[in-house]
C-alpha positions in Angstrom: -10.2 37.0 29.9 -9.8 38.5 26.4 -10.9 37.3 23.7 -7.5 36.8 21.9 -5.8 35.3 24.9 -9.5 32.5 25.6 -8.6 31.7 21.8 -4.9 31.1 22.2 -5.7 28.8 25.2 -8.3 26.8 23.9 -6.2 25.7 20.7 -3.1 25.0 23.7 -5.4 22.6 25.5 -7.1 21.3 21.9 -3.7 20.3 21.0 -2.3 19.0 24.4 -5.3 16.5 23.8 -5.1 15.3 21.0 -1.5 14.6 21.7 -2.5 12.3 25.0 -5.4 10.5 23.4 -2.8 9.7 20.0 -0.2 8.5 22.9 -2.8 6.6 25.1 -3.5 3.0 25.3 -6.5 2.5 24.8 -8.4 1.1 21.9 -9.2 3.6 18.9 -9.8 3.7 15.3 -7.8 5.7 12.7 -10.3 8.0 10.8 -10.4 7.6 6.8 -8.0 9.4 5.1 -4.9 11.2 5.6 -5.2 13.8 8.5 -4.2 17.5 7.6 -0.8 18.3 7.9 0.6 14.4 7.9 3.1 13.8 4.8 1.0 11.0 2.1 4.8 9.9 1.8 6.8 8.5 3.8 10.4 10.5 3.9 11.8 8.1 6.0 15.3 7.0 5.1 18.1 5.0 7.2 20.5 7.6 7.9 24.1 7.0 8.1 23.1 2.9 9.1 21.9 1.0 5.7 21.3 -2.0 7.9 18.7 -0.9 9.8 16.3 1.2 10.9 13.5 2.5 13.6 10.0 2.5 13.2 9.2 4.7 16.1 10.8 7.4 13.9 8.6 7.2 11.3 5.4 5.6 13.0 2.9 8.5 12.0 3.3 8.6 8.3 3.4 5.2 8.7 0.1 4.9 10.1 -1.6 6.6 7.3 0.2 5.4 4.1 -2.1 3.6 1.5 -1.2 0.3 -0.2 0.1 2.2 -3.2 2.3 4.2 -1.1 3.7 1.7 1.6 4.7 -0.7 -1.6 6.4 2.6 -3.4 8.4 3.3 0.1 9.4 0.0 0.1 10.8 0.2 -3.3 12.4 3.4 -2.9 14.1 2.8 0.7 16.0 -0.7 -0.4 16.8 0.8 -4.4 20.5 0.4 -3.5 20.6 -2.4 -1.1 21.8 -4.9 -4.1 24.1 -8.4 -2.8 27.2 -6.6 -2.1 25.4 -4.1 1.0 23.3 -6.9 2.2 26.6 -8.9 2.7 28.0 -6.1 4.3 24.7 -6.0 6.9 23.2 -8.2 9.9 20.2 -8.9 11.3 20.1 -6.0 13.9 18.8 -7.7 17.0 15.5 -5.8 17.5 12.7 -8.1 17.8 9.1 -6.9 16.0 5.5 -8.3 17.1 1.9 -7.8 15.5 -1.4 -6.9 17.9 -3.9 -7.6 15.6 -7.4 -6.1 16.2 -9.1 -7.0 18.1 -6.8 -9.4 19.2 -5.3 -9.5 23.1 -2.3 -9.2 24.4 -2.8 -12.4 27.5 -0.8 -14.0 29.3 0.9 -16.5 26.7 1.7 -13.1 24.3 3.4 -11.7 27.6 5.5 -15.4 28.3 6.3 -14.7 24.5 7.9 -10.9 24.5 10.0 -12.2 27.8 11.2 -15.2 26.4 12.5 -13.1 23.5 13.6 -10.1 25.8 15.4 -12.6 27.9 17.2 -14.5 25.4 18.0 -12.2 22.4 18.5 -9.2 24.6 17.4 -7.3 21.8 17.9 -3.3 21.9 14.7 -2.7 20.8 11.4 -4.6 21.3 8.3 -3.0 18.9 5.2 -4.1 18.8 3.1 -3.2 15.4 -0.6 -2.1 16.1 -3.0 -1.7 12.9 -3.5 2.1 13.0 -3.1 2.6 16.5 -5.9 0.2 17.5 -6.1 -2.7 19.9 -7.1 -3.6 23.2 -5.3 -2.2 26.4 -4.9 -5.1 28.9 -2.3 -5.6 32.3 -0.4 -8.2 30.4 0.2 -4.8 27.5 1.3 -2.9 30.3 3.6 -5.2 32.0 5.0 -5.9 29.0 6.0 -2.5 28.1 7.0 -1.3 31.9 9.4 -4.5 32.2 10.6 -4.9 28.7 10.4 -1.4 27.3 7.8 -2.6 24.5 7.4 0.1 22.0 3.9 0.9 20.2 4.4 1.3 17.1 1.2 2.7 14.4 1.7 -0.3 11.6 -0.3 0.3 8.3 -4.2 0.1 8.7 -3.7 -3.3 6.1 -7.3 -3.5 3.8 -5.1 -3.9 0.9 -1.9 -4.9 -0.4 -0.7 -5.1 -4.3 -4.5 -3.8 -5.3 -5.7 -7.0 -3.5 -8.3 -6.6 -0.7 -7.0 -7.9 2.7 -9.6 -8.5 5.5 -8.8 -11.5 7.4 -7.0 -10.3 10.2 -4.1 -13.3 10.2 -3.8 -12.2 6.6 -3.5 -8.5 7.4 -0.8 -8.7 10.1 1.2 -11.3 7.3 1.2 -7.9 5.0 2.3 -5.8 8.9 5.1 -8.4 9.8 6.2 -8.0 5.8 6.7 -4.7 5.8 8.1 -4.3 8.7 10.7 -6.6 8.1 11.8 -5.2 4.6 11.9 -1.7 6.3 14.0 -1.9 9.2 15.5 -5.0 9.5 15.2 -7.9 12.4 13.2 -10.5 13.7 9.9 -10.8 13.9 8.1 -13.8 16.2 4.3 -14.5 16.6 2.6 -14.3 20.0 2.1 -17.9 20.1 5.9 -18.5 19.8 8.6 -18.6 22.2 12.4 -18.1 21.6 14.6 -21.0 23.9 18.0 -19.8 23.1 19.9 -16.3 21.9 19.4 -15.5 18.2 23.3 -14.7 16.8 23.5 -17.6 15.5 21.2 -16.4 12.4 22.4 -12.8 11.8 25.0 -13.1 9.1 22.4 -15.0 7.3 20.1 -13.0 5.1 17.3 -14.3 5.7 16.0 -17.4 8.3 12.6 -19.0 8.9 11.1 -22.2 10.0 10.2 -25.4 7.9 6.5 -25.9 8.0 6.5 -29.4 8.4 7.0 -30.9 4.5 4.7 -28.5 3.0 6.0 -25.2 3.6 7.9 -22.6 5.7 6.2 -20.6 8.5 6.2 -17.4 8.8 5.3 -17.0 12.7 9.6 -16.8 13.3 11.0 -14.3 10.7 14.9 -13.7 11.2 15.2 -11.1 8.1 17.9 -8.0 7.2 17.0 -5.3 6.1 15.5 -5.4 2.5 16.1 -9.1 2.2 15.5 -10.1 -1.2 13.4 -13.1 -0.1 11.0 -11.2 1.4 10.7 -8.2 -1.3 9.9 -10.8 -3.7 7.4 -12.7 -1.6 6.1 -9.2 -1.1 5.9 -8.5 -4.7 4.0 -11.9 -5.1 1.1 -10.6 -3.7 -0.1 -9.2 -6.6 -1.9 -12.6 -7.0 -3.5 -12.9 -3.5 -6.3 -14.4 -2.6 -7.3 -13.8 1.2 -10.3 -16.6 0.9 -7.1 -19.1 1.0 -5.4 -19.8 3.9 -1.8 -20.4 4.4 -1.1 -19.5 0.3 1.0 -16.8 0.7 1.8 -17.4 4.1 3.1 -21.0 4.0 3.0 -22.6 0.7 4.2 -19.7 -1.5 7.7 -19.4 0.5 8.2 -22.5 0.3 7.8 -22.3 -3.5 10.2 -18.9 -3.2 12.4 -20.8 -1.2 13.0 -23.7 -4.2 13.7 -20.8 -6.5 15.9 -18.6 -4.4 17.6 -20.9 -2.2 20.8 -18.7 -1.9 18.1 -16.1 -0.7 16.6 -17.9 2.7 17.8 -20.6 5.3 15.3 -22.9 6.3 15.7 -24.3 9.5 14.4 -28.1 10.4 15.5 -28.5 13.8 16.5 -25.9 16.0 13.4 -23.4 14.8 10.4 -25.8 15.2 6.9 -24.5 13.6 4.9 -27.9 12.2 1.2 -27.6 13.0 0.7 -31.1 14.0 4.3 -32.2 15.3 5.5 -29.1 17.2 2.7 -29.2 18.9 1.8 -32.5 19.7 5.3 -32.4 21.3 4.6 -29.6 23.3 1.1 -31.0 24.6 3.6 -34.4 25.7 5.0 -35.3 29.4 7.7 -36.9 27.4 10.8 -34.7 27.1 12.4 -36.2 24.1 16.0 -34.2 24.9 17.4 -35.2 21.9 14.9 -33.6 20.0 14.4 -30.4 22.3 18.4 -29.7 22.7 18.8 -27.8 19.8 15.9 -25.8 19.2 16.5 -22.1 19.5 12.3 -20.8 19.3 9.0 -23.0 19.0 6.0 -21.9 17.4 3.6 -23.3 19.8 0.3 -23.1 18.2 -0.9 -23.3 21.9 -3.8 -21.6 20.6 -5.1 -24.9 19.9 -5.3 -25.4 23.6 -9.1 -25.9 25.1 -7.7 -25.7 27.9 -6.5 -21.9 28.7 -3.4 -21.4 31.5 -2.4 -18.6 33.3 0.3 -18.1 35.8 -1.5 -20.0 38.5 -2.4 -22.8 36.9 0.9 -23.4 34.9 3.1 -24.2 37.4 1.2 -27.6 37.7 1.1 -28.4 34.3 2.8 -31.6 33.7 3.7 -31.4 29.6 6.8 -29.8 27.6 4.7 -27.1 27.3 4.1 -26.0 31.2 8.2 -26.6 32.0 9.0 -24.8 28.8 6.5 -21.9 30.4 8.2 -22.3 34.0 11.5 -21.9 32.5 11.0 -18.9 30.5 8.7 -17.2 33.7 12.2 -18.4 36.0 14.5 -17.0 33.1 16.1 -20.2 32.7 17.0 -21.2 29.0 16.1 -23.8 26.8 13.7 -26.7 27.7 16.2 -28.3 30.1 19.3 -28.0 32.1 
């Protein structure tokens, strides 16, 4: 072969590869810096549809922008979403989940993305993976043959506001943020599960959970596009401090909430996210109907659990939790007939 054409094939197959490993799932790091030939910037930019907008779209620039340069997107992409737009907007009903790293993706993170699937009947379903790393697993896969599940390259997070992030709850707080204020919709933690369809919140501009009497919870996120609430909250964390738990996650919307209260709707009843009560309920053979009627999504914090189920060993569980499990694996709605 000459040596022109052994040249020309060997960059063909160089690039070929590089392309399969970006688009494999696997687990893999992001190199430092910004690879040659990637945009710093972001140019992403709704297009004809303020109200929302797709990360797939933009997922490689997104992958390697710096603090500096996600916060300066942000600012740039919602300059003219003022009241009046936001009015104008809903909620698109695209649903948005965090894989931190290494966190897995088991079998109660696949019970989460059906549940949702099955009752929001979202058009999209993304799920936000620090620069393209995480850990493959069956659940992963299921998840994204069944429900379409797209990977999307979320910001590497070590820093947000010129504050140093390394907890990795912390980091996927910044993640869920970001993605929110760019494109619009709801976001859910894999520990929480969705009972009942979601329309019910899209005119408002901006929905979360009550955190018991102490704060709002930020594991269910039912956000437009560019909500001021969360730009502000965002903009708050130029006083982070990620050796405190639950300060900018719980206690300072809460805070934000009393300040802007035409901003955000906190829900008491039918989103249910206490740490103590919600699940205490949960872990209970008693039904309570009265209580469970409304709710729409539980934050389970069935992390908690010493004891750890899979889809054997639920179907004999006993508690809320196992029927509310059952129901969701039988795409039934709700906790009860």
């Amino acid at each position: 072969m000459r040596a022109g054409a052994r040249s020309l094939v060997i960059v063909v197959l160089a690039v070929f590869v590089c392309f399969a490993l970006f688009n494999t799932i696997a687990p893999h790091e992001a190199s430092a810096g910004t690879p040659r030939g990637l945009q710093e910037k972001s140019t992403y930019s709704p297009g004809t549809d303020v109200c929302r907008g797709d990360p797939t779209a933009v997922e490689m620039r997104t992958m390697w922008q710096s603090a500096v340069d996600a916060a300066d997107t942000i600012e740039a992409e919602c300059a003219d979403m003022d009241e009046t737009q936001l009015s104008k907007c809903e909620v698109p009903p695209v649903l948005h989940f965090v894989l931190g790293y290494p966190g897995k993706f088991d079998f109660y993170a696949y019970i989460s993305v059906k549940s949702a699937h099955d009752r929001v009947k979202p058009e999209a379903i993304y799920m936000h993976v620090f620069g393209q790393r995480f850990d493959p697993s069956p659940y992963l896969k299921r998840a994204i043959d069944e429900f379409g599940v797209k990977l999307v390259s979320a910001r590497d997070v070590t820093e947000v506001m010129g504050r140093n992030v390394d907890v990795v709850e912390h980091r996927s707080d910044v993640v869920r943020l970001e993605s929110l204020i760019r494109f619009g919709g709801i976001y859910i933690d894999l520990d929480a599960f969705i009972l009942q369809p979601f329309d019910v919140f899209y005119k408002n501009e901006l929905t979360m959970p009550a955190e018991g009497n102490v704060g709002v919870n930020n594991g269910i996120i039912i956000a437009k596009r560019c909500s001021r609430f969360l730009r502000q909250w965002y903009k708050e964390y130029t006083s982070f401090d990620d050796s405190k738990w639950g300060d900018h996650s719980i206690i300072l919307p809460k805070k934000l909430a009393e300040t802007y209260p035409d901003w955000i709707k906190v829900e008491q009843e039918v989103l249910q996210s206490d740490f103590t009560d919600t699940y205490d309920r949960l872990m209970s053979d008693n039904l309570e109907k009265d209580y469970w009627a409304p709710v729409r999504a539980v934050h389970s914090f069935i992390r908690l659990a010493e004891t750890k189920y899979d889809e054997e060993s639920i179907k004999t569980v006993t508690s809320n939790f196992g029927t509310m499990v059952r129901r969701i694996m039988e795409g039934k709605p709700g906790m009860m007939n």
